[in-house]
PDB file of N, CA, C and O in Angstrom:
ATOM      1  N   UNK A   1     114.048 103.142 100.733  1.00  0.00           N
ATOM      2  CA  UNK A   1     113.215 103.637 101.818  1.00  0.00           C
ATOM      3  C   UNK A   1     114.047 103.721 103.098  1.00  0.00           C
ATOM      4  O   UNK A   1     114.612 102.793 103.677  1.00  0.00           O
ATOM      5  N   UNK A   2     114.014 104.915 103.400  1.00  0.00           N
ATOM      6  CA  UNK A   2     114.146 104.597 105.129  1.00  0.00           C
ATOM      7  C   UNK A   2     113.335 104.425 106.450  1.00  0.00           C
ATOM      8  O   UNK A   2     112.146 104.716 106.320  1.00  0.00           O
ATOM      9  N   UNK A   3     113.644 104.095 107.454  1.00  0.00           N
ATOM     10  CA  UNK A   3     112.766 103.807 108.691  1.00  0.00           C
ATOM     11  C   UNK A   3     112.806 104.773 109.139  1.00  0.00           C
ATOM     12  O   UNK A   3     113.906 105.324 109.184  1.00  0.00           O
ATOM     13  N   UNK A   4     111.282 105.652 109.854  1.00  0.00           N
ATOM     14  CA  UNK A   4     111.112 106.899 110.335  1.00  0.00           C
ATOM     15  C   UNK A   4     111.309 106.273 111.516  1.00  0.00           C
ATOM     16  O   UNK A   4     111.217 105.051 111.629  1.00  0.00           O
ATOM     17  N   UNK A   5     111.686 107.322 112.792  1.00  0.00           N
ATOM     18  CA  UNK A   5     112.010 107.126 113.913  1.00  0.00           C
ATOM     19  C   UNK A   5     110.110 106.706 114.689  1.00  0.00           C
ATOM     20  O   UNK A   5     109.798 106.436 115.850  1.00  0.00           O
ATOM     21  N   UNK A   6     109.628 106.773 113.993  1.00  0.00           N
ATOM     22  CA  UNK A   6     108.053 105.898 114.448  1.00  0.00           C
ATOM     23  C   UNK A   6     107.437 105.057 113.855  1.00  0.00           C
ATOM     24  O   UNK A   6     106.216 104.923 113.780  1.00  0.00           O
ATOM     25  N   UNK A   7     108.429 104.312 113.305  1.00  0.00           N
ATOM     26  CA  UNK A   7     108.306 103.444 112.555  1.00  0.00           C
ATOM     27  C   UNK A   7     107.673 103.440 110.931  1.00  0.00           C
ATOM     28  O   UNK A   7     107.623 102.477 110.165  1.00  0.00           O
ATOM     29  N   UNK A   8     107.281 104.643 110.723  1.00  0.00           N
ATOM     30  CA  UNK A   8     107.039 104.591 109.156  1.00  0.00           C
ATOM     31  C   UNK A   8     108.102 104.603 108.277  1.00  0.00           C
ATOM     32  O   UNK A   8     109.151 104.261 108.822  1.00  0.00           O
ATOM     33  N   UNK A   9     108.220 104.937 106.845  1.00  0.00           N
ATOM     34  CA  UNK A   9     109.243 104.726 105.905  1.00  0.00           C
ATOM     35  C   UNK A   9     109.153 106.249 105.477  1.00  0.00           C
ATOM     36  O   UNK A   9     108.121 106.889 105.678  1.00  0.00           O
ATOM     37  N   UNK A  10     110.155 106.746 104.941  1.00  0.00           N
ATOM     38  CA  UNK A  10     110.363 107.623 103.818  1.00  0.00           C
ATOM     39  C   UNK A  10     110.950 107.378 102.728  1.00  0.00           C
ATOM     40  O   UNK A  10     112.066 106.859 102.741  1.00  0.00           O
ATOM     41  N   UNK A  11     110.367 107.675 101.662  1.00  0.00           N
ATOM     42  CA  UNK A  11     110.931 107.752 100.713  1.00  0.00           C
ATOM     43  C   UNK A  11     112.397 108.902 100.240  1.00  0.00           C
ATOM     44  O   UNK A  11     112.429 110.132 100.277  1.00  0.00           O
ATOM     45  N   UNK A  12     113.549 107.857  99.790  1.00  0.00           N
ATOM     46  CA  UNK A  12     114.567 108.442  99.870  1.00  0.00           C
ATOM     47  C   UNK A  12     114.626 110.061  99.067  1.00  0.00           C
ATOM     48  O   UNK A  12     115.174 111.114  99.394  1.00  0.00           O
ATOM     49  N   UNK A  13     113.776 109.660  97.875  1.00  0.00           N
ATOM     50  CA  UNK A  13     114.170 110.912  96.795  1.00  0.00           C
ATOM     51  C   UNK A  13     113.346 112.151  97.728  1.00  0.00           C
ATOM     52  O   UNK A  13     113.719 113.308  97.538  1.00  0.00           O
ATOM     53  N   UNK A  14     112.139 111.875  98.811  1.00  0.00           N
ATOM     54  CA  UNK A  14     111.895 112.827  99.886  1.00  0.00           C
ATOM     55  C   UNK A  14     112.881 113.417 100.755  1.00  0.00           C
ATOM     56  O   UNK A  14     113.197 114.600 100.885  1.00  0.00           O
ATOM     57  N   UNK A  15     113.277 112.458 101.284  1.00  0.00           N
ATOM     58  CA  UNK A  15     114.096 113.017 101.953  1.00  0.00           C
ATOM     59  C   UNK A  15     115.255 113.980 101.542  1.00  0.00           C
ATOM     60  O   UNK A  15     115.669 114.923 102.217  1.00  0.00           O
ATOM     61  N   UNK A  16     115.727 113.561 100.260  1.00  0.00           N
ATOM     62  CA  UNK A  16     116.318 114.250  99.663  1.00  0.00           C
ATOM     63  C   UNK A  16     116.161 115.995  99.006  1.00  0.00           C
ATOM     64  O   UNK A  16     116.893 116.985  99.015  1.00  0.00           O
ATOM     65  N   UNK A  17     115.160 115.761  98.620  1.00  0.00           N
ATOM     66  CA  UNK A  17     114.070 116.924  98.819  1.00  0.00           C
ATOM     67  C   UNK A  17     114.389 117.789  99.852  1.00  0.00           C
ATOM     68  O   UNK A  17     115.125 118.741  99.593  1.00  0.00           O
ATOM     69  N   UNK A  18     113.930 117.615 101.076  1.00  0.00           N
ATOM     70  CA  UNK A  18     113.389 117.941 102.032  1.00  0.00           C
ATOM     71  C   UNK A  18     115.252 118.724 102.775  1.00  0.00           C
ATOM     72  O   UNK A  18     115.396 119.690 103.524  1.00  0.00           O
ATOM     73  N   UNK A  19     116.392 117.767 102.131  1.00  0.00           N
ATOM     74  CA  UNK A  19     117.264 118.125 102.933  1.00  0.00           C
ATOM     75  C   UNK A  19     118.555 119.183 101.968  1.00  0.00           C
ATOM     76  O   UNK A  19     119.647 119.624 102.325  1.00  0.00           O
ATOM     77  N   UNK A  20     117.742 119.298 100.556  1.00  0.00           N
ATOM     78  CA  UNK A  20     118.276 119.997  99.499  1.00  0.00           C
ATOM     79  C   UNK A  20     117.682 121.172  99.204  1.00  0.00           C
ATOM     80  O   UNK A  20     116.558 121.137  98.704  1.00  0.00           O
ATOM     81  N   UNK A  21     118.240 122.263  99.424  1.00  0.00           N
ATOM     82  CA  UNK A  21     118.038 123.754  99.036  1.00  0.00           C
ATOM     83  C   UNK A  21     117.653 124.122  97.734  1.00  0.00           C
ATOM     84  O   UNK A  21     118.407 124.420  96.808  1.00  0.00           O
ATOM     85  N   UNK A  22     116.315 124.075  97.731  1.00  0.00           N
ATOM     86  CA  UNK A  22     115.885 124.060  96.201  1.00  0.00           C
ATOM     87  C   UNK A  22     115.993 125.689  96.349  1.00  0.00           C
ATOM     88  O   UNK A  22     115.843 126.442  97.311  1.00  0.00           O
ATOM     89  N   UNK A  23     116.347 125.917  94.863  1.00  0.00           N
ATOM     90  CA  UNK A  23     116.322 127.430  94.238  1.00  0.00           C
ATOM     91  C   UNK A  23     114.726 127.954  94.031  1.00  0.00           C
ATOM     92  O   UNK A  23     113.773 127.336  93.557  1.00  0.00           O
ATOM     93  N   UNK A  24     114.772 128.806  94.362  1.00  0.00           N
ATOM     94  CA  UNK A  24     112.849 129.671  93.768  1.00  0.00           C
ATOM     95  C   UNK A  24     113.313 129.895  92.371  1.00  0.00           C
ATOM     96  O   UNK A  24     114.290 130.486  91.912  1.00  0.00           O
ATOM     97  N   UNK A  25     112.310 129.242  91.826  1.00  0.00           N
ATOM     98  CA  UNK A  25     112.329 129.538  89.987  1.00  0.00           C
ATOM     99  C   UNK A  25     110.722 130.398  89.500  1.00  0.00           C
ATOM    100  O   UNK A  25     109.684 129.752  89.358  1.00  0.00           O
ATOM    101  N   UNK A  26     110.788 131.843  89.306  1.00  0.00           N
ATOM    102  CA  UNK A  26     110.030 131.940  88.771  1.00  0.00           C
ATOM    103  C   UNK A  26     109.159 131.709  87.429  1.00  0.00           C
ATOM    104  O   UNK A  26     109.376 132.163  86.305  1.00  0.00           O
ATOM    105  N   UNK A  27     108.150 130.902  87.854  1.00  0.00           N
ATOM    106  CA  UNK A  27     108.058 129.521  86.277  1.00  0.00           C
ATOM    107  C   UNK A  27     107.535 130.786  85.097  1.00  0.00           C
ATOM    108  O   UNK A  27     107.590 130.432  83.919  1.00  0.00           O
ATOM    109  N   UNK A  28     107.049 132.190  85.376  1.00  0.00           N
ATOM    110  CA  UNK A  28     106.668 132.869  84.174  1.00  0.00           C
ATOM    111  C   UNK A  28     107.774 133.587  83.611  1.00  0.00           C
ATOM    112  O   UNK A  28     107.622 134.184  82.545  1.00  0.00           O
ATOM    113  N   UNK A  29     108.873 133.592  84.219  1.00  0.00           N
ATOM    114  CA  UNK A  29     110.089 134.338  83.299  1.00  0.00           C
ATOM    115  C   UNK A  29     110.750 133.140  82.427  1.00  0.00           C
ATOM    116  O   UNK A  29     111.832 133.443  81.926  1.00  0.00           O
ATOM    117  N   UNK A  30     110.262 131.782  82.155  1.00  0.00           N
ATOM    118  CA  UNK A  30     110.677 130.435  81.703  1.00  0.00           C
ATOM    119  C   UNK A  30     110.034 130.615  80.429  1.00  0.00           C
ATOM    120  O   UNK A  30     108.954 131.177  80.243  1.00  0.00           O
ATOM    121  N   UNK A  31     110.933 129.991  79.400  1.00  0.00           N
ATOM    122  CA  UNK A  31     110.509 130.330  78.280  1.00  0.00           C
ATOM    123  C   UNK A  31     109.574 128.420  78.219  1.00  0.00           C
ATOM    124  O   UNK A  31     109.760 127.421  78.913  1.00  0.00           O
ATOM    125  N   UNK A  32     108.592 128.701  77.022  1.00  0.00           N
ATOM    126  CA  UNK A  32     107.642 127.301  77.339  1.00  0.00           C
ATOM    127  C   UNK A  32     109.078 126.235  77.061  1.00  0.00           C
ATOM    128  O   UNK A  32     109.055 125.232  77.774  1.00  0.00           O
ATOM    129  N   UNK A  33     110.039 126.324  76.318  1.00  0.00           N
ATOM    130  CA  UNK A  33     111.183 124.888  76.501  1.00  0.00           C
ATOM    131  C   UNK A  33     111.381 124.917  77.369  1.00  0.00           C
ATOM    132  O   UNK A  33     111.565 123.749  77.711  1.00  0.00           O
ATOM    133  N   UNK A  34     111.567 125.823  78.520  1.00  0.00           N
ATOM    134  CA  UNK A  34     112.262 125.572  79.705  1.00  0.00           C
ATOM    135  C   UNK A  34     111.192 124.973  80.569  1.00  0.00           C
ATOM    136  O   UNK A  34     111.569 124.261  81.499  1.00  0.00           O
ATOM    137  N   UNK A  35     109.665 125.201  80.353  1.00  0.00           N
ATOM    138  CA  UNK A  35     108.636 124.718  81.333  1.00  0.00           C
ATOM    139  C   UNK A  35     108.979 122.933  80.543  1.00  0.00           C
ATOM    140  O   UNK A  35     109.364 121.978  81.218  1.00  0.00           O
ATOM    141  N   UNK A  36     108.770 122.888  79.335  1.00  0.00           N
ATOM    142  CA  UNK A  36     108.371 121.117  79.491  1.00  0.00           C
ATOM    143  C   UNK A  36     110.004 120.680  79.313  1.00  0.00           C
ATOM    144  O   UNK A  36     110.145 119.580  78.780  1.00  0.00           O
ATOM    145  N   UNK A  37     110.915 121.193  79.583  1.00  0.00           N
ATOM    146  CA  UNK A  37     111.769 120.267  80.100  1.00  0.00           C
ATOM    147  C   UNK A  37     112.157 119.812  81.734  1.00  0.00           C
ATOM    148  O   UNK A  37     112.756 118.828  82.169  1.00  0.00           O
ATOM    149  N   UNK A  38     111.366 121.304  82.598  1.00  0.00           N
ATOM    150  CA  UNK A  38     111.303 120.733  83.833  1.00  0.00           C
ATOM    151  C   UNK A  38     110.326 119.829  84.197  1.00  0.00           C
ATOM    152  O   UNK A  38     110.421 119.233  85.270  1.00  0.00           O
ATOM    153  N   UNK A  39     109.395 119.646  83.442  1.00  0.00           N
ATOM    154  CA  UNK A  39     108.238 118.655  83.564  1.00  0.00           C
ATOM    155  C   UNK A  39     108.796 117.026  82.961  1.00  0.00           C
ATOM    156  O   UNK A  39     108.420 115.995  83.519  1.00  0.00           O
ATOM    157  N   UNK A  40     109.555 117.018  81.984  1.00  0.00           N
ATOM    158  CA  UNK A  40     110.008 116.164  81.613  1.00  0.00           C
ATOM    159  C   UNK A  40     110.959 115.316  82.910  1.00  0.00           C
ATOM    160  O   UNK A  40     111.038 114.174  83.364  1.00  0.00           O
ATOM    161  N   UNK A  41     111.435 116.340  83.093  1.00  0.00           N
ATOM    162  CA  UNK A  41     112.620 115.944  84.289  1.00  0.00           C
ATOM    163  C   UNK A  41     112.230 115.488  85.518  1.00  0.00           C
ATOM    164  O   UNK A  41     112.755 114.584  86.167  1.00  0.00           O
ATOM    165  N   UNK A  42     110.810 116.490  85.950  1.00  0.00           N
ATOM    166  CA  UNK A  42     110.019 115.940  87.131  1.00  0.00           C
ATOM    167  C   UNK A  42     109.092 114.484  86.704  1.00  0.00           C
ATOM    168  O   UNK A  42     108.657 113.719  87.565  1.00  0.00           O
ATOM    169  N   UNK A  43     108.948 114.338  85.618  1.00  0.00           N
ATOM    170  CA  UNK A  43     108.188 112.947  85.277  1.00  0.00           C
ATOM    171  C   UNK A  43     109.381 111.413  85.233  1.00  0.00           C
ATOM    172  O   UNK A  43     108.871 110.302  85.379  1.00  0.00           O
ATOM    173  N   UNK A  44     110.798 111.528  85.042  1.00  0.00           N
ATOM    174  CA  UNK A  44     111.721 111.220  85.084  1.00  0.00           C
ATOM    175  C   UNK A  44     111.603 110.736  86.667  1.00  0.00           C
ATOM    176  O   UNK A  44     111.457 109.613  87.150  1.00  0.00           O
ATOM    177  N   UNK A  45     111.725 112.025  87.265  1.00  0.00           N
ATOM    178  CA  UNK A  45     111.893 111.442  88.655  1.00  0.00           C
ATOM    179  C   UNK A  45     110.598 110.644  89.031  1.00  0.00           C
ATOM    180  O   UNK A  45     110.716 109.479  89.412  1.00  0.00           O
ATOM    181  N   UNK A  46     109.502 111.169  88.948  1.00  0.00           N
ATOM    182  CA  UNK A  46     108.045 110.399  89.634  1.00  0.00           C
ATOM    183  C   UNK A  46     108.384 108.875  89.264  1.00  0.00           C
ATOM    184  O   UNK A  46     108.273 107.983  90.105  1.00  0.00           O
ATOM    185  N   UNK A  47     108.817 108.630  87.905  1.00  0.00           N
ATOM    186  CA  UNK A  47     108.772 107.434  87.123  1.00  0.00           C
ATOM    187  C   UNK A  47     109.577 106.451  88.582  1.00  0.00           C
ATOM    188  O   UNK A  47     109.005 105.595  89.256  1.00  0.00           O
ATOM    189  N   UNK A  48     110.386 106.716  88.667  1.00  0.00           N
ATOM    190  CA  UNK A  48     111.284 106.036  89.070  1.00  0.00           C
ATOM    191  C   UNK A  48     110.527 105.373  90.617  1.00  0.00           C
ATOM    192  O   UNK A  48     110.763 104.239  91.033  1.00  0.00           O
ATOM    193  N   UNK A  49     109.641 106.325  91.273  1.00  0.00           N
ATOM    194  CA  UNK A  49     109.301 106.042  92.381  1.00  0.00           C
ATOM    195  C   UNK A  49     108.446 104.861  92.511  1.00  0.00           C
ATOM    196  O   UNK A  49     107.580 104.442  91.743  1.00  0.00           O
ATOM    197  N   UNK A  50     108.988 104.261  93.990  1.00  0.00           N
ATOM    198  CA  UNK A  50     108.511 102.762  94.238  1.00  0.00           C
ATOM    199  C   UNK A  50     106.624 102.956  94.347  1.00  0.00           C
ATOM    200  O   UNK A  50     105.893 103.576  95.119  1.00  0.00           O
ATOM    201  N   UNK A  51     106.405 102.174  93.282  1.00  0.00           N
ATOM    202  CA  UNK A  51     104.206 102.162  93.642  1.00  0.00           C
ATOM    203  C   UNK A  51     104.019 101.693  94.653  1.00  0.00           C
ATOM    204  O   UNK A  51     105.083 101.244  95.080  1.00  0.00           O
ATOM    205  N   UNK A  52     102.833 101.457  95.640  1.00  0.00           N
ATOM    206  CA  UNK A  52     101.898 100.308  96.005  1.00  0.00           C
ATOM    207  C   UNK A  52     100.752 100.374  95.250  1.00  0.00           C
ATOM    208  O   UNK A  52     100.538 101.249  94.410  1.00  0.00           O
ATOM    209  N   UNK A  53      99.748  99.155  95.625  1.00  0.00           N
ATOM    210  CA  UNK A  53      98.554  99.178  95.552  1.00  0.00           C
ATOM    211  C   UNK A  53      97.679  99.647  96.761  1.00  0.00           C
ATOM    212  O   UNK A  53      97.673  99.153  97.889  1.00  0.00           O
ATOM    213  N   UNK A  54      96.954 100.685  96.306  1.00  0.00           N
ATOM    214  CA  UNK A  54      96.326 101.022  97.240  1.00  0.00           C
ATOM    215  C   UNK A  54      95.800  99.893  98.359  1.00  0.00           C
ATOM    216  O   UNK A  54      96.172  99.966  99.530  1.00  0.00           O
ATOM    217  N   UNK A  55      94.752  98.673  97.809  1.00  0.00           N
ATOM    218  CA  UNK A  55      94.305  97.557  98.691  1.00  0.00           C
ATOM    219  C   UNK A  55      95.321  97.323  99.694  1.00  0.00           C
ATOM    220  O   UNK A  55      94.932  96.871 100.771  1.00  0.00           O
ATOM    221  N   UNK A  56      96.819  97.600  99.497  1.00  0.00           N
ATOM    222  CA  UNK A  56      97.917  96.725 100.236  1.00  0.00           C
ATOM    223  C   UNK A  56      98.253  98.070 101.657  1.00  0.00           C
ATOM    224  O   UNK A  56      98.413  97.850 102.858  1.00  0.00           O
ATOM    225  N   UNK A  57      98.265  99.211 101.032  1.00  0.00           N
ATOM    226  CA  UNK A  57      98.267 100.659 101.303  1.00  0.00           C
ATOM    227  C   UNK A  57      96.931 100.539 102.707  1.00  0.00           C
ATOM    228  O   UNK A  57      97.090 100.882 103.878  1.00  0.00           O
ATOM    229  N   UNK A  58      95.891 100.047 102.182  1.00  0.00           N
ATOM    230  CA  UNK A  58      94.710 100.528 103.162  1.00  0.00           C
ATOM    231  C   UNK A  58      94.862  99.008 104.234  1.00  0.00           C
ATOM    232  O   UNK A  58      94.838  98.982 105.465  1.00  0.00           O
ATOM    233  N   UNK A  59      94.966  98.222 103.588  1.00  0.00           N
ATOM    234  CA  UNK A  59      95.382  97.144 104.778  1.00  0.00           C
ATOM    235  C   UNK A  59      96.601  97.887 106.055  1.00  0.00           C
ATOM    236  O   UNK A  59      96.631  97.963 107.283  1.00  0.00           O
ATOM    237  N   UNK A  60      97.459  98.314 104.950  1.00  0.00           N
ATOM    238  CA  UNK A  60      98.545  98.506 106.608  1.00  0.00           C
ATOM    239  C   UNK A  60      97.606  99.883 107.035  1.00  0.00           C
ATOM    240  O   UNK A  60      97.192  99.922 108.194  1.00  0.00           O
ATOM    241  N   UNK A  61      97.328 100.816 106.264  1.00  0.00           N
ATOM    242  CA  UNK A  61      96.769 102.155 107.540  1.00  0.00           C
ATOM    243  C   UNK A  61      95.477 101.182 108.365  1.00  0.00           C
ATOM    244  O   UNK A  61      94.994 101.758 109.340  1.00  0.00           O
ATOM    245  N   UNK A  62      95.206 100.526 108.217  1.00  0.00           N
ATOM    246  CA  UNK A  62      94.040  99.995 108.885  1.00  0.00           C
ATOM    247  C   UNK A  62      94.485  99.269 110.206  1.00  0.00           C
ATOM    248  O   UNK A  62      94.060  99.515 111.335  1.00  0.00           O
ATOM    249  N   UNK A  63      95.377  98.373 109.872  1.00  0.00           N
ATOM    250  CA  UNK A  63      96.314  97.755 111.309  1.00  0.00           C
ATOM    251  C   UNK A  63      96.793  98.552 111.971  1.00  0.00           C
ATOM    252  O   UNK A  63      96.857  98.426 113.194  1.00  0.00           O
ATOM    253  N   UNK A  64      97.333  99.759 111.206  1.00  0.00           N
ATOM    254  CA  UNK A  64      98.298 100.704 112.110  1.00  0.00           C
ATOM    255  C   UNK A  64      97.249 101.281 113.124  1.00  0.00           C
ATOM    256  O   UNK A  64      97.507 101.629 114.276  1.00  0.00           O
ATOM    257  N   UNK A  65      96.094 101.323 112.546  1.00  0.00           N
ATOM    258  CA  UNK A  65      94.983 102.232 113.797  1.00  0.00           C
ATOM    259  C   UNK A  65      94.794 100.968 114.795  1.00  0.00           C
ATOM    260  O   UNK A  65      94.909 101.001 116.020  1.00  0.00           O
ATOM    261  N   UNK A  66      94.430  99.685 113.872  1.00  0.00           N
ATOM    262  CA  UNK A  66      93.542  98.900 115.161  1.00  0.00           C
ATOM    263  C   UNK A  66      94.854  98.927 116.084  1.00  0.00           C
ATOM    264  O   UNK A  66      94.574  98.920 117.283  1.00  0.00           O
ATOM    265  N   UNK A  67      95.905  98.950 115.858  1.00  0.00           N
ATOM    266  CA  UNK A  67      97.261  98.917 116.723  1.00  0.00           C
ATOM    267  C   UNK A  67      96.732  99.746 117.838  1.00  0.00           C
ATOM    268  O   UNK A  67      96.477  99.440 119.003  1.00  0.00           O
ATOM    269  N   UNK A  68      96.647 100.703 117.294  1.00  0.00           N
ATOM    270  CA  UNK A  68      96.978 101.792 118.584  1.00  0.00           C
ATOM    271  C   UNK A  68      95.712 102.371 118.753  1.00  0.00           C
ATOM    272  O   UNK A  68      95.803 103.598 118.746  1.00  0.00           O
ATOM    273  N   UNK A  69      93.797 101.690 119.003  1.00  0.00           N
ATOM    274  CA  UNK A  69      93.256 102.163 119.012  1.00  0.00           C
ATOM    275  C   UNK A  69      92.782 102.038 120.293  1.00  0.00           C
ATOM    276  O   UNK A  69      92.005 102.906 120.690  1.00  0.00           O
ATOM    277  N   UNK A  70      93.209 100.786 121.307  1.00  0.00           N
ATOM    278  CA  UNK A  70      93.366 101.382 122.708  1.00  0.00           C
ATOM    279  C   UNK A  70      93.392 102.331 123.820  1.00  0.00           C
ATOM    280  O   UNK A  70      92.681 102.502 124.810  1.00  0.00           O
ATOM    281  N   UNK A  71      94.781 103.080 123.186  1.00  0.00           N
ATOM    282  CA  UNK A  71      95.404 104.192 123.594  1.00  0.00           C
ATOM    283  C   UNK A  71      94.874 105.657 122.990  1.00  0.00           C
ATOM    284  O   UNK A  71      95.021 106.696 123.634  1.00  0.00           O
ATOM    285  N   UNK A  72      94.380 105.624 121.965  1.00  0.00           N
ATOM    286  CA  UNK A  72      93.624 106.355 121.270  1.00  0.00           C
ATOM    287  C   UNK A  72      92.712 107.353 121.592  1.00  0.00           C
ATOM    288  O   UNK A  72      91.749 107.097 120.869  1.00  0.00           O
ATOM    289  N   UNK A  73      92.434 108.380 122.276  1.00  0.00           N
ATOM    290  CA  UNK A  73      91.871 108.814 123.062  1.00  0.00           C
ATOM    291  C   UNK A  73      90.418 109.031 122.136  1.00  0.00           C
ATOM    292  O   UNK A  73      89.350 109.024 122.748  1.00  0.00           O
ATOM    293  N   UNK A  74      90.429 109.204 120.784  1.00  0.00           N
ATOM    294  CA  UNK A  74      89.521 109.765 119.664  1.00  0.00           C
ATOM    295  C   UNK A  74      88.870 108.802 119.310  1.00  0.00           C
ATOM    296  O   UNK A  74      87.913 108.964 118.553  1.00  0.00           O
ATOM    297  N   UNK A  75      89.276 107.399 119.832  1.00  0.00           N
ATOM    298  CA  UNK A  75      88.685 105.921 119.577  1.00  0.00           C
ATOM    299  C   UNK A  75      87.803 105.357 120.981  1.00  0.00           C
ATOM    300  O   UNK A  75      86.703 104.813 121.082  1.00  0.00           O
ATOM    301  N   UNK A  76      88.717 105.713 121.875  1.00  0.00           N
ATOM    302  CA  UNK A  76      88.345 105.074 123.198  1.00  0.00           C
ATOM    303  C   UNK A  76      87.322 106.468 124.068  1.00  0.00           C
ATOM    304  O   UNK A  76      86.181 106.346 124.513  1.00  0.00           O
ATOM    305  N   UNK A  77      87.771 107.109 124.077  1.00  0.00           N
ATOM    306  CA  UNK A  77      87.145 108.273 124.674  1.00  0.00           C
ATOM    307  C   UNK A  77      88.310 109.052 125.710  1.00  0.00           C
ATOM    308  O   UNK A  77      89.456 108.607 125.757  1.00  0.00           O
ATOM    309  N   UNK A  78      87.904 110.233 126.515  1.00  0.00           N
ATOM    310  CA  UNK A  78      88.684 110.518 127.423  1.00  0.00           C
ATOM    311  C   UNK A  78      87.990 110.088 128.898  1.00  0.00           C
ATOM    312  O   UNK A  78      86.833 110.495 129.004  1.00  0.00           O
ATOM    313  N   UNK A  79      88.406 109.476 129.832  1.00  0.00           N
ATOM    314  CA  UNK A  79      87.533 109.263 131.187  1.00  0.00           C
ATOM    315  C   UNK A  79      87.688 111.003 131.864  1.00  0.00           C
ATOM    316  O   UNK A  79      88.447 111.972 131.832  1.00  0.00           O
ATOM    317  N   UNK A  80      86.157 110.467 132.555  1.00  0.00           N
ATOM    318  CA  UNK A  80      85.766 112.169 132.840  1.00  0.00           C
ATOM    319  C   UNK A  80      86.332 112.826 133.981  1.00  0.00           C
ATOM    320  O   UNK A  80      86.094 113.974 134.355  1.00  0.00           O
ATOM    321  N   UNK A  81      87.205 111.876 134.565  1.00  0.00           N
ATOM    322  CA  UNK A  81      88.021 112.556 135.850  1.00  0.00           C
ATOM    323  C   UNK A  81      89.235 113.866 135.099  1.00  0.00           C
ATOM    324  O   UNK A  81      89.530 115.037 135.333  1.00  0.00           O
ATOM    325  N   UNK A  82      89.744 112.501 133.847  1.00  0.00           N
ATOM    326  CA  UNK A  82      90.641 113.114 133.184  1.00  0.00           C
ATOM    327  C   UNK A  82      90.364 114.275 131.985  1.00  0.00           C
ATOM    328  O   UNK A  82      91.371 114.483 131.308  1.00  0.00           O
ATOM    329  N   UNK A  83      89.477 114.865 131.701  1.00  0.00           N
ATOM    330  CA  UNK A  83      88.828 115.644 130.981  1.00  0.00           C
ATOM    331  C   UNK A  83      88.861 116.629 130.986  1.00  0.00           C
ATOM    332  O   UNK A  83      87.761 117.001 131.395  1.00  0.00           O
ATOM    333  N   UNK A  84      89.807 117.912 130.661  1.00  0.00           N
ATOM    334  CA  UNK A  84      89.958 118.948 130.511  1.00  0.00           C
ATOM    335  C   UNK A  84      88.938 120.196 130.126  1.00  0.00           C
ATOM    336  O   UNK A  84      89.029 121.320 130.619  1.00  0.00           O
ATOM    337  N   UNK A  85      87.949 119.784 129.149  1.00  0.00           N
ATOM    338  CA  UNK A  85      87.171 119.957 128.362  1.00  0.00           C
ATOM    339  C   UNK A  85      85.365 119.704 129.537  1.00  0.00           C
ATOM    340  O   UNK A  85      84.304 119.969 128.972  1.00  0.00           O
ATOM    341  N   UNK A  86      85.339 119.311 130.736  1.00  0.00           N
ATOM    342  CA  UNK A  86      84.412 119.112 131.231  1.00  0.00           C
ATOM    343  C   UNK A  86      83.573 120.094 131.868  1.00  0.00           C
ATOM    344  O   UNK A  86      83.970 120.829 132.772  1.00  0.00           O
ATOM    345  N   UNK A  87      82.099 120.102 131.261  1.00  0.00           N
ATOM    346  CA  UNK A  87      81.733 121.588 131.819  1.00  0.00           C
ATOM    347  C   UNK A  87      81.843 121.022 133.594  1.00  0.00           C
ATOM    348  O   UNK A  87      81.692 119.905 134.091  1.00  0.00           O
ATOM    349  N   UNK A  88      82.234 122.628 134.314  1.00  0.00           N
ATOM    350  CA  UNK A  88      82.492 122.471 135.716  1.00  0.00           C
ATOM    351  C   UNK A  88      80.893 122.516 136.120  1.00  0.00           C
ATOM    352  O   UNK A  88      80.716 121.568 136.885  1.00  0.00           O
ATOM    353  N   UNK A  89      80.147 122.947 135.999  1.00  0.00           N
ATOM    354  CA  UNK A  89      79.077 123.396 136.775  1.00  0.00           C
ATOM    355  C   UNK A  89      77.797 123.331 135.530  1.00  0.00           C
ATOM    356  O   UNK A  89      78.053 123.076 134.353  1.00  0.00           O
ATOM    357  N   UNK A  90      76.858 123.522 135.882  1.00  0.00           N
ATOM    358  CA  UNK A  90      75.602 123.615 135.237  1.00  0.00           C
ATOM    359  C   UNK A  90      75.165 124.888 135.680  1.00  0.00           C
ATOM    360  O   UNK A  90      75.870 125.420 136.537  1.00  0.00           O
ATOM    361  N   UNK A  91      74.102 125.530 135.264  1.00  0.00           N
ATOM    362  CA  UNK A  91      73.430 126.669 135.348  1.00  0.00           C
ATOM    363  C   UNK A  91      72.088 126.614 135.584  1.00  0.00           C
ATOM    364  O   UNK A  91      71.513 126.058 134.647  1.00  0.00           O
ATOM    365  N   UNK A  92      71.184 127.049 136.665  1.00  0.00           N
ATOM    366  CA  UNK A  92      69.855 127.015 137.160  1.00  0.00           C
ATOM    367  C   UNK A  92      68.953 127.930 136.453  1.00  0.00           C
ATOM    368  O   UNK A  92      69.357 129.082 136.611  1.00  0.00           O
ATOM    369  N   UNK A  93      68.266 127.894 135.990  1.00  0.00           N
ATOM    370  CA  UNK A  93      67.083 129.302 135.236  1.00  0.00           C
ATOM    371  C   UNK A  93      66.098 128.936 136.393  1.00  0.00           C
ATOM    372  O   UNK A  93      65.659 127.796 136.544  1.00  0.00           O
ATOM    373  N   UNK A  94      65.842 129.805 137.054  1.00  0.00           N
ATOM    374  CA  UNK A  94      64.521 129.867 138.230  1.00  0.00           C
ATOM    375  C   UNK A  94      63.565 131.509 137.403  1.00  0.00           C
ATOM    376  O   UNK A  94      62.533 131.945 137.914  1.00  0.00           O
TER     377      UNK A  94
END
């Protein structure tokens, strides 16, 4: 794993991904050996990847909010000075 610059992790074989020029394979010109050996190969890789348990998974997203639910504008609200979104005026029907 690595440390995201905001403190989350990535997973290396992502990153790897992400920084490797995958080829476009059109999967219908693949004869069916060629489909389940790339499936084989992609199950190869999944295998390998580190699990959690979800319970352990929803504990940290859960801290990570109460962390920052202060600052949170979608938690706390926006104050109405600061409110972009504030109707300016009302409208009279006489």
């Amino acid at each position: 794993m690595i440390e995201g610059e905001r403190g989350g992790t990535l997973d290396l074989f992502l990153v790897e991904r992400l920084i490797t020029k995958m080829p476009v394979i059109n999967v219908d010109d693949l004869t069916d050996k060629d489909k389940a050996k790339m499936e084989v190969d992609q199950l190869k890789i999944e295998v390998k990847l580190e699990r959690a348990l979800v319970s352990k998974c929803c504990e940290e997203v859960r801290d990570y909010i109460q962390a920052g639910a202060e600052e949170d504008p979608l938690v706390k609200g926006i104050p109405e000075e600061k409110n972009p979104f504030k109707e300016k005026g009302g409208c009279v029907i006489s």
